[in-house]
Structures are given as structure tokens and as C-alpha cells.
Legacy VTK file of the C-alpha trace (Angstrom):
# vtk DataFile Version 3.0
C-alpha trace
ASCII
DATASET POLYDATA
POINTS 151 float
-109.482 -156.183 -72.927
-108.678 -153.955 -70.659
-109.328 -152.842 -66.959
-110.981 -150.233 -65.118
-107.352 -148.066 -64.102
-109.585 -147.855 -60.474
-109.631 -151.928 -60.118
-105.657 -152.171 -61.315
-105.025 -150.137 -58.442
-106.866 -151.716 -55.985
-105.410 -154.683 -56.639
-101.951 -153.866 -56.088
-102.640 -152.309 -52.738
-104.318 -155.433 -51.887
-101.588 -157.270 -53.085
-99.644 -154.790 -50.714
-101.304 -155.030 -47.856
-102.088 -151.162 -48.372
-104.920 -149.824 -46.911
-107.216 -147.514 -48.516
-106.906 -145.040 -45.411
-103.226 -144.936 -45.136
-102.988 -144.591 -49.134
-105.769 -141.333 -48.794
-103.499 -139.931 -46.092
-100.221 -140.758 -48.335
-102.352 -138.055 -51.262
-103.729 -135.618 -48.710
-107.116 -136.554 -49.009
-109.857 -138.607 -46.926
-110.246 -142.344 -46.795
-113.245 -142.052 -49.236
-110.960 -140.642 -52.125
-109.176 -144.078 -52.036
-112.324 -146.215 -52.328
-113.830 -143.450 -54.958
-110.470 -144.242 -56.912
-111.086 -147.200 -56.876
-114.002 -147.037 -58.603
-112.511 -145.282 -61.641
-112.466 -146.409 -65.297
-109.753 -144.228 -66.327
-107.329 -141.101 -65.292
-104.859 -138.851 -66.758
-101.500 -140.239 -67.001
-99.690 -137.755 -64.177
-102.581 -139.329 -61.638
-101.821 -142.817 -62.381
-97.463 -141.837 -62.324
-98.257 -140.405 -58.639
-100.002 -143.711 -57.935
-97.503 -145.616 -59.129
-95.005 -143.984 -56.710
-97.191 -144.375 -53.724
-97.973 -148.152 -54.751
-93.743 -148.493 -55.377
-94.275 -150.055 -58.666
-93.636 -148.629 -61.961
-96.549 -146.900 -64.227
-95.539 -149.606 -66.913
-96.854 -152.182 -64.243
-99.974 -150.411 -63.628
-100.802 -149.683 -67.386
-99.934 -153.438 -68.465
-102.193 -154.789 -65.586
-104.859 -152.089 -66.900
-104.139 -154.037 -70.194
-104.459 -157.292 -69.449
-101.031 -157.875 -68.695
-100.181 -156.818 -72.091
-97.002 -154.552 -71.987
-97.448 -151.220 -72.608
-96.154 -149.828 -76.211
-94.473 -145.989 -76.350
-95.642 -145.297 -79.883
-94.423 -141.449 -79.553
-91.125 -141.719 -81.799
-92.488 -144.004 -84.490
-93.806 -142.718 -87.906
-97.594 -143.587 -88.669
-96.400 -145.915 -91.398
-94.159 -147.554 -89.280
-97.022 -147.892 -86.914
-99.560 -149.143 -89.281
-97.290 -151.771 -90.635
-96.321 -153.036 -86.594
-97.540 -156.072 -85.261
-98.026 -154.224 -81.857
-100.533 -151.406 -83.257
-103.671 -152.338 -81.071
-105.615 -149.110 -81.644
-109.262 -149.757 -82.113
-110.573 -149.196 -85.934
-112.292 -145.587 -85.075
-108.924 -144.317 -83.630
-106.943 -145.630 -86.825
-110.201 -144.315 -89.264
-109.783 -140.744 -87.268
-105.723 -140.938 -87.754
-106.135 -141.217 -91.113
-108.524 -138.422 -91.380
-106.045 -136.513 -89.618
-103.365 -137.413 -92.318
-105.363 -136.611 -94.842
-106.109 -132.914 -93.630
-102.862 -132.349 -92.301
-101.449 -133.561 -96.364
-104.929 -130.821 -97.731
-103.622 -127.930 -95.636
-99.672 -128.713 -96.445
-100.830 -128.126 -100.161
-103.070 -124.898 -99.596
-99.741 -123.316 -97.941
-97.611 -124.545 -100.677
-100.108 -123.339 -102.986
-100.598 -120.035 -100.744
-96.973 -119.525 -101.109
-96.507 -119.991 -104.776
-99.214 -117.193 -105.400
-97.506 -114.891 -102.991
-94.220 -114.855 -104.341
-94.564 -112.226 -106.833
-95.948 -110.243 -104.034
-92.892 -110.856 -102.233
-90.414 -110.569 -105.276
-92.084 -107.135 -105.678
-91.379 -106.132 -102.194
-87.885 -107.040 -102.683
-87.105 -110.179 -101.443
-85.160 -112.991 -103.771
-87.089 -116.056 -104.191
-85.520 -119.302 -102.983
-83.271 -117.861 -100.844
-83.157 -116.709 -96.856
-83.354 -113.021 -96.310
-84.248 -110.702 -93.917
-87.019 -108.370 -93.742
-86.144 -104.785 -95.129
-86.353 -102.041 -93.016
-89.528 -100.317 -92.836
-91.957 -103.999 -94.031
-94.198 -104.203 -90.566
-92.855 -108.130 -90.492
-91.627 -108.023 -86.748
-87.783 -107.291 -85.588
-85.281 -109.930 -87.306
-88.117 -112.168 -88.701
-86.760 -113.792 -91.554
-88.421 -115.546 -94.571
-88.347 -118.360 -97.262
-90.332 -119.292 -100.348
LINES 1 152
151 0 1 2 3 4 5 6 7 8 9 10 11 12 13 14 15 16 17 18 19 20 21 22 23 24 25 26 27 28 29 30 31 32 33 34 35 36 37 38 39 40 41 42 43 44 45 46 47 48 49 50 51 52 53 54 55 56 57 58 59 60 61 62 63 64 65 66 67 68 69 70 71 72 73 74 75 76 77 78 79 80 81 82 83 84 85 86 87 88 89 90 91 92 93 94 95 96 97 98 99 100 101 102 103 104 105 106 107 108 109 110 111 112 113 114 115 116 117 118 119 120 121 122 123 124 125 126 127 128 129 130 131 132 133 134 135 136 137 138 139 140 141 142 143 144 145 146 147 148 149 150
């Protein structure tokens, strides 16, 4: 289960012996934006980096505490099947329901373009340009400067 972000970093700065004044003065801001943090269920990720710096801890720290002391997974440069089949995927149901709806009309749309593309090829042939292969646009086609093409 996890925290309120607010309450994770209250704790370290109590754990700190931080006060909420000299943490408002350390952002620019009055003592109240501390305690108003504070109260705060959640926060975009550059917020809770900048607290992290003030607090001298890392962001992992703060986003495992906000976790329940469960570490904190980077699942940016896994596949969605590797994912899916990981004993660390802890994503609610509705987020995995709406990632496979996502799949499903990202795979829709990749076959209306290849489908686009097929029909447009004897459009293209027409104009002049070899199927299946790289090629420049001709002089003249209102393509842009140097765009090339490939079907």
C-alpha cells in the first residue's frame, strides 16, 4: 500500500531534525508551503527529485518509503511482454486492462497504415517512384526539400 508522497517526506525531515521553516526557506517559499507539502498525496516526479536533494537522500528512498518500503522498479526499457510475464509488475488491474487497450489500438492503427500504404502504391508507382526501394522525391512533387520515401 502505499503512502501519501506528503507524509514520506515529513518523515524524513523528522527523522532529520529538519524543520519545516528552514526546509520552506531552502525552496523559496513560506513556512506554510512545507506543512501544505506535507499534506500531499502525490507530486510530479521533478518536485519529489528537488526534495530529495534538499532532504540529502536519494528519490529511490523517497519513492520506496512512498511504497511501503518496497523498492522502486524502472520499467522504462522493458517490453510489455517482458513486463507482464515479471514477478515485479505491481500495476493495478485498470492500468494493465488500459495497457492492453492501448496495444490493441496501437496493433489496429499499425494495420490501417500498412493497409493505407498498400492502396497507395500504385499512386506512387504512377508518380514515379520504385516500390520497395528508398528514393527521393522528384523534382517538382510538393513532398518537402530532401524528404525521402518507402513502401
Amino acid at each position: 500500500m502505499t503512502k501519501p508522497i506528503g507524509l514520506v517526506i515529513k518523515e524524513i525531515a523528522t527523522e532529520k531534525k529538519m524543520k519545516a521553516y528552514w526546509l520552506s526557506e531552502q525552496v523559496g517559499r513560506g513556512r506554510t508551503y512545507a506543512y501544505d507539502t506535507f499534506r500531499r498525496n502525490s507530486m510530479p516526479i521533478e518536485e519529489i527529485e528537488m526534495w530529495a536533494k534538499i532532504l540529502q537522500v536519494e528519490t529511490s528512498e523517497i519513492l520506496s518509503r512512498q511504497r511501503g518500503g518496497k523498492v522502486a522498479t524502472d520499467y522504462t526499457d522493458q517490453s510489455p511482454a517482458a513486463l507482464r510475464s515479471s514477478a515485479n509488475y505491481d500495476l493495478p488491474e485498470y492500468l494493465r486492462k488500459y495497457i492492453q487497450e492501448l496495444e490493441d489500438r496501437v496493433a489496429e492503427q499499425s494495420r490501417l497504415i500498412t493497409a493505407l500504404v498498400g492502396k497507395s502504391e500504385p499512386v506512387l508507382t504512377s508518380a514515379g517512384f520504385a516500390p520497395g526501394a528508398f528514393f527521393k522525391a522528384p523534382s517538382g512533387t510538393n513532398l518537402g526539400t530532401g524528404r525521402i520515401l518507402t513502401f
